[in-house]
KOLKOLMAR-505527 format. One record per residue: residue in three letters; x, y, z of N, C-alpha, C, O in turn. Coordinates in steps of 0.05 Angstrom, whole numbers, plus 5000, padded with zeros to 4 digits. Example, Ala and Ser with C-alpha at 12.3 -4.5 7.8 and 13.67 -1.06 7.14 Angstrom:
2
ALA526448865156524649105156526449345156528549345169SER525749555142527349795143525850015157526850235161
This chain:
218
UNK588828427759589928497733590328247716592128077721UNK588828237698589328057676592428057660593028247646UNK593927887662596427957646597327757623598727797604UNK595827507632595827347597593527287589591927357607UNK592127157567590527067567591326797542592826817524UNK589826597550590626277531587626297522585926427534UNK587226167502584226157496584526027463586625957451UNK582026027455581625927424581226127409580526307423UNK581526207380581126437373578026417365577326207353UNK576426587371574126617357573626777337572126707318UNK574727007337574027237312576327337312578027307330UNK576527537283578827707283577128077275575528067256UNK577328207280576228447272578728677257580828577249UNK578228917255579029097240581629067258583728977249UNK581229177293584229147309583029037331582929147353UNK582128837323581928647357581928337346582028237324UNK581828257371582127937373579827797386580727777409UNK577527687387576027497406577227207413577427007399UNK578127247438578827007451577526867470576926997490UNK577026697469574926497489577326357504579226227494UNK576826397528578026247540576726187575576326377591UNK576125927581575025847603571625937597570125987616UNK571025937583567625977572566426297574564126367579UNK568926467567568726667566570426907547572726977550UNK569426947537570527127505571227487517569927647530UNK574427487501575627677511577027867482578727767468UNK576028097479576228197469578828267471579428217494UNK581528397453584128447456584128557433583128457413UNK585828887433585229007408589628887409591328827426UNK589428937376592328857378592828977350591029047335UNK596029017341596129187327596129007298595728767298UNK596529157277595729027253598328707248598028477240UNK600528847257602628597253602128327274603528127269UNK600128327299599128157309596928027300596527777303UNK594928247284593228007275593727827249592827607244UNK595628027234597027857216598527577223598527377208UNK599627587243600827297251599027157268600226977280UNK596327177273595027027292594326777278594326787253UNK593626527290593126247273590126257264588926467269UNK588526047250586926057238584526047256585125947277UNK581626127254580226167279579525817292579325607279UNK579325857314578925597327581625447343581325307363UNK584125517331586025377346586025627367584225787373UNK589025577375590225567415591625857405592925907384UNK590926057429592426307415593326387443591626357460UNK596126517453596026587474597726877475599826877463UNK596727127489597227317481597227467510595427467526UNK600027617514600727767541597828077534597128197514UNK597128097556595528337555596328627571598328627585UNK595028817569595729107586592529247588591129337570UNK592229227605588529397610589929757612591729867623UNK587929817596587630127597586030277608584630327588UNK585430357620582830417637582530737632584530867638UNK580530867621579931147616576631157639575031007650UNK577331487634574731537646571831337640570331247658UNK571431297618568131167616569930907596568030787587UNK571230837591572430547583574830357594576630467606UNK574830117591575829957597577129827569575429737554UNK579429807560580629607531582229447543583429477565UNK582229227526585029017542586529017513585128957494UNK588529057511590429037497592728797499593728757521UNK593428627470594328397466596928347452596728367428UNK598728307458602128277455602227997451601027827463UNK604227967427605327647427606727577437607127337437UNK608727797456611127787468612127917492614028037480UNK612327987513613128177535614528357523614028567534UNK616428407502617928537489616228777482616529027486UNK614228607471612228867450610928987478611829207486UNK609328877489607528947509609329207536608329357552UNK611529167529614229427549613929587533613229807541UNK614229547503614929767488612029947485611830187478UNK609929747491606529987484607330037510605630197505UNK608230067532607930137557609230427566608430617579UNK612130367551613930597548612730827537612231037548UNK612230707507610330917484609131087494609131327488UNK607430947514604431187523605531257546604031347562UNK607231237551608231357579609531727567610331917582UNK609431707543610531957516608332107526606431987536UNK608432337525605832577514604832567494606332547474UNK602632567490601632457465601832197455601532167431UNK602232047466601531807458599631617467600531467483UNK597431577462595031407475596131127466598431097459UNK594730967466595230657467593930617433594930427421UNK592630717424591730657400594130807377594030737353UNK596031017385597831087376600630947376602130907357UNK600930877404603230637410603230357390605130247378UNK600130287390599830007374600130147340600529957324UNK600130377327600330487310603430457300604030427277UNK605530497326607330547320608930207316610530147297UNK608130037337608429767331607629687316609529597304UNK605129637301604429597274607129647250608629487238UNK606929897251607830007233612029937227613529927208UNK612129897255614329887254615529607266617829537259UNK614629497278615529187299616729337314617329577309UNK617429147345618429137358621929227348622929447353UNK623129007334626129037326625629337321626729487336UNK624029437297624429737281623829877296624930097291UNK621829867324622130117343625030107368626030267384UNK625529837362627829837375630730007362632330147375UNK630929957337632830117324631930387319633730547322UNK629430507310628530737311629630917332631831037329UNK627930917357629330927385633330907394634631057408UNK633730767386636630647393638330877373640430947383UNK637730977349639131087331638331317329639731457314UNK636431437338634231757340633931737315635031937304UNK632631527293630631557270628231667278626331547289UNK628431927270625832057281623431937248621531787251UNK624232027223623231937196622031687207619631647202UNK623331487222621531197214619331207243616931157241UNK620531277268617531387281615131457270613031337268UNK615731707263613931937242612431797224610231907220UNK612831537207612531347190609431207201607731107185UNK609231207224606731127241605031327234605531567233UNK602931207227599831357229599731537257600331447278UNK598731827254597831927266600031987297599231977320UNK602932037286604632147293606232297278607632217260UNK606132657290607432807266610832777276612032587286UNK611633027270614833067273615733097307617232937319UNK614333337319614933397345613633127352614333117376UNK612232907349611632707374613832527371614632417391UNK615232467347615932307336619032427358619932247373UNK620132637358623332707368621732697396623332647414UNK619532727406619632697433620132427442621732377459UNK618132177426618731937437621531897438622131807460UNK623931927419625431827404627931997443629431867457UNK627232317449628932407471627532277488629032317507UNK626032167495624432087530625231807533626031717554UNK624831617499625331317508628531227500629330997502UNK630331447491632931357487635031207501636931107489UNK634831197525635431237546634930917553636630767563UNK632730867546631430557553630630397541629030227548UNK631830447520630730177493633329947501632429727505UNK635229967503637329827513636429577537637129347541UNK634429737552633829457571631229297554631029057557UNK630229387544627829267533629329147508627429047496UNK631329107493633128957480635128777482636128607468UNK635228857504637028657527634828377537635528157546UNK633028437533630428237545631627927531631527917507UNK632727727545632327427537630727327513628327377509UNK632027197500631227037470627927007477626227127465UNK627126777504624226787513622127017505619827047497UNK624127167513622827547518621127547491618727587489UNK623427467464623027567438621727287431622127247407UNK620427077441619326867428616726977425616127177439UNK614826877407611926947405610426787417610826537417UNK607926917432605926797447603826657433602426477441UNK604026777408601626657396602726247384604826167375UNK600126107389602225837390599325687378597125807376UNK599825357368598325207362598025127390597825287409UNK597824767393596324687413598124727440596924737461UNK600524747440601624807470603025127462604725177445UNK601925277478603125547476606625677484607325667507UNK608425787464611525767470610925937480610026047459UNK610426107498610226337513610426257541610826437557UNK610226027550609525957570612225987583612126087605UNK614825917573616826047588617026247602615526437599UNK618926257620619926457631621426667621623226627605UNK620626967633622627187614624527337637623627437657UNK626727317632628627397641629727637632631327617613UNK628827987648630828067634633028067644633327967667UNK635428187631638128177636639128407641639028587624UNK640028447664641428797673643928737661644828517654UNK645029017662647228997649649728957671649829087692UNK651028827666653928647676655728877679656129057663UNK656828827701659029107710661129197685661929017670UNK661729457682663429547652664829417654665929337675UNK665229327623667629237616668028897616669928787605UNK666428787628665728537628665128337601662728377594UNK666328167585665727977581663027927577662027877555UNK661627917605658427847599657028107581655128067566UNK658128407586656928597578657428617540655828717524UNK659628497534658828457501656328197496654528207480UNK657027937518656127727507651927867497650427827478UNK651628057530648528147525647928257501646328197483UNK650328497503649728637472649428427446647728447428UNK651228237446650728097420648127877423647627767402UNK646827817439644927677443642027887441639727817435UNK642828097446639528317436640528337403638828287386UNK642428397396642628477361641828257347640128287329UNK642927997355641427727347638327717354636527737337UNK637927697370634527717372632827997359630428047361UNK635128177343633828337333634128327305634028517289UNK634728007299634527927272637827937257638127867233UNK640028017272642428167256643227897258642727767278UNK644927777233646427447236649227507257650427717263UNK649427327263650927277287653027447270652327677268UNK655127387259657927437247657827717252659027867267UNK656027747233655828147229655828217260657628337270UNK653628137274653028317302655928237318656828417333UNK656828097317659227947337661428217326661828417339UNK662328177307664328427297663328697310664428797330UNK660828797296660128987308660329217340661129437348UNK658628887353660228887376663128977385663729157401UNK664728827373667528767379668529027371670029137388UNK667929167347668229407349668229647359669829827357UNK665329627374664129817395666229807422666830007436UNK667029567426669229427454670329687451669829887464UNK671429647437673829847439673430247445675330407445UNK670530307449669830547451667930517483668330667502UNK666230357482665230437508665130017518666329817509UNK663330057535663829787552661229727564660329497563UNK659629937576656829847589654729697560654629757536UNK653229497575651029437553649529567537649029477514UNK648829757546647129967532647830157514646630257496UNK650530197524652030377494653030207481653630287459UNK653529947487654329747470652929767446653929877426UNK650529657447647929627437647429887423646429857400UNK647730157430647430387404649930347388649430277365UNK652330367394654530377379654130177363653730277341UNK654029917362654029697345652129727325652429697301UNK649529807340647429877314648430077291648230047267UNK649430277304649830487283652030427269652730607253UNK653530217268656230077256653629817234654229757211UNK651829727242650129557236648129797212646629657197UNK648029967209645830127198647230167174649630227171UNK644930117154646130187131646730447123645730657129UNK648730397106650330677093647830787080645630697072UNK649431067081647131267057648731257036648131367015
């Protein structure tokens, strides 16, 4: 199983990537917000992969991050969701926005993806509810990007982080370390948090409650 690949970029297409690496060119379809951030052709690109394997095809599919690459994994693990729909929904939404989508049952910003109607959209939203919390929980590393100039930042290690017995100290410190890596400034997410303390205690309801204290008013 192929699971990263380092290489030079050679081409970019409609949703893939040509990567050369070791004197051999590797195709990686990736979603539109990856090829948007890929570097210019010829430098150092390094990108986590997931092989799909169908009856009469083979795709390798290309993540900047272990973050994203859980979340296409989860996705198609849905009914109805193939891998060209998952990368639809990452595209469309990032990692952070399917993390809050998911985390908050925004079915509207699922649905928002190409070629997902309403019923796929509340199914992902009841099947992965449950487990966006660990895949948010994932280490700052987790959320660094793979794609790199000449030495690749991916090369770290990803740590995820289980959640710390209730009520623990460490179990806010996680929650406020996924809301920060999900872009929220420290101050805001830290209150937030601190707020949520006071209603539940495990990581994972941490992490819904704070968001929905984090979500803007209507």
């Amino acid at each position: 199983m192929i699971g990263k690949i380092t290489g030079r970029l050679d081409h970019c297409g409609p949703d893939y990537a040509l990567v050369e690496a070791a004197g051999v060119g590797y195709i990686l379809h990736c979603s539109e917000r990856t090829l948007r951030a890929l570097p210019s052709k010829g430098e150092v690109v390094a990108l986590y992969t997931e092989l799909v394997v169908r009856e009469d095809l083979l795709q390798l599919y290309g993540f900047p991050t272990l973050a994203e690459k859980e979340w296409h994994r989860l996705l198609t693990s849905v009914q109805g969701i193939g891998a060209k729909v998952a990368m639809a929904i990452l595209g469309t939404l990032g990692v952070e926005g399917v993390s809050r989508a998911i985390s908050l049952g925004d079915v509207a910003a699922v649905k928002a993806a190409p070629g997902v109607g309403p019923k796929t959209a509340q199914r992902v939203i009841l099947e992965l509810k449950d487990k966006a919390a660990k895949v948010m929980a994932m280490g700052a590393s987790g959320a660094a990007p793979a794609v790199a100039g000449a030495v690749p930042v991916a090369d770290a290690p990803v740590e995820v982080v289980e959640a710390p017995v209730a009520g623990s100290a460490g179990a806010q410190a996680d929650a406020l370390s996924a809301l920060v890596n999900l872009g929220y400034g420290h101050g805001d997410a830290a209150q937030a948090v601190a707020e949520a303390a006071g209603e539940v205690e495990e990581t994972g309801d941490l992490i819904k409650a704070a968001l929905r204290r984090l979500a803007p008013k209507a």
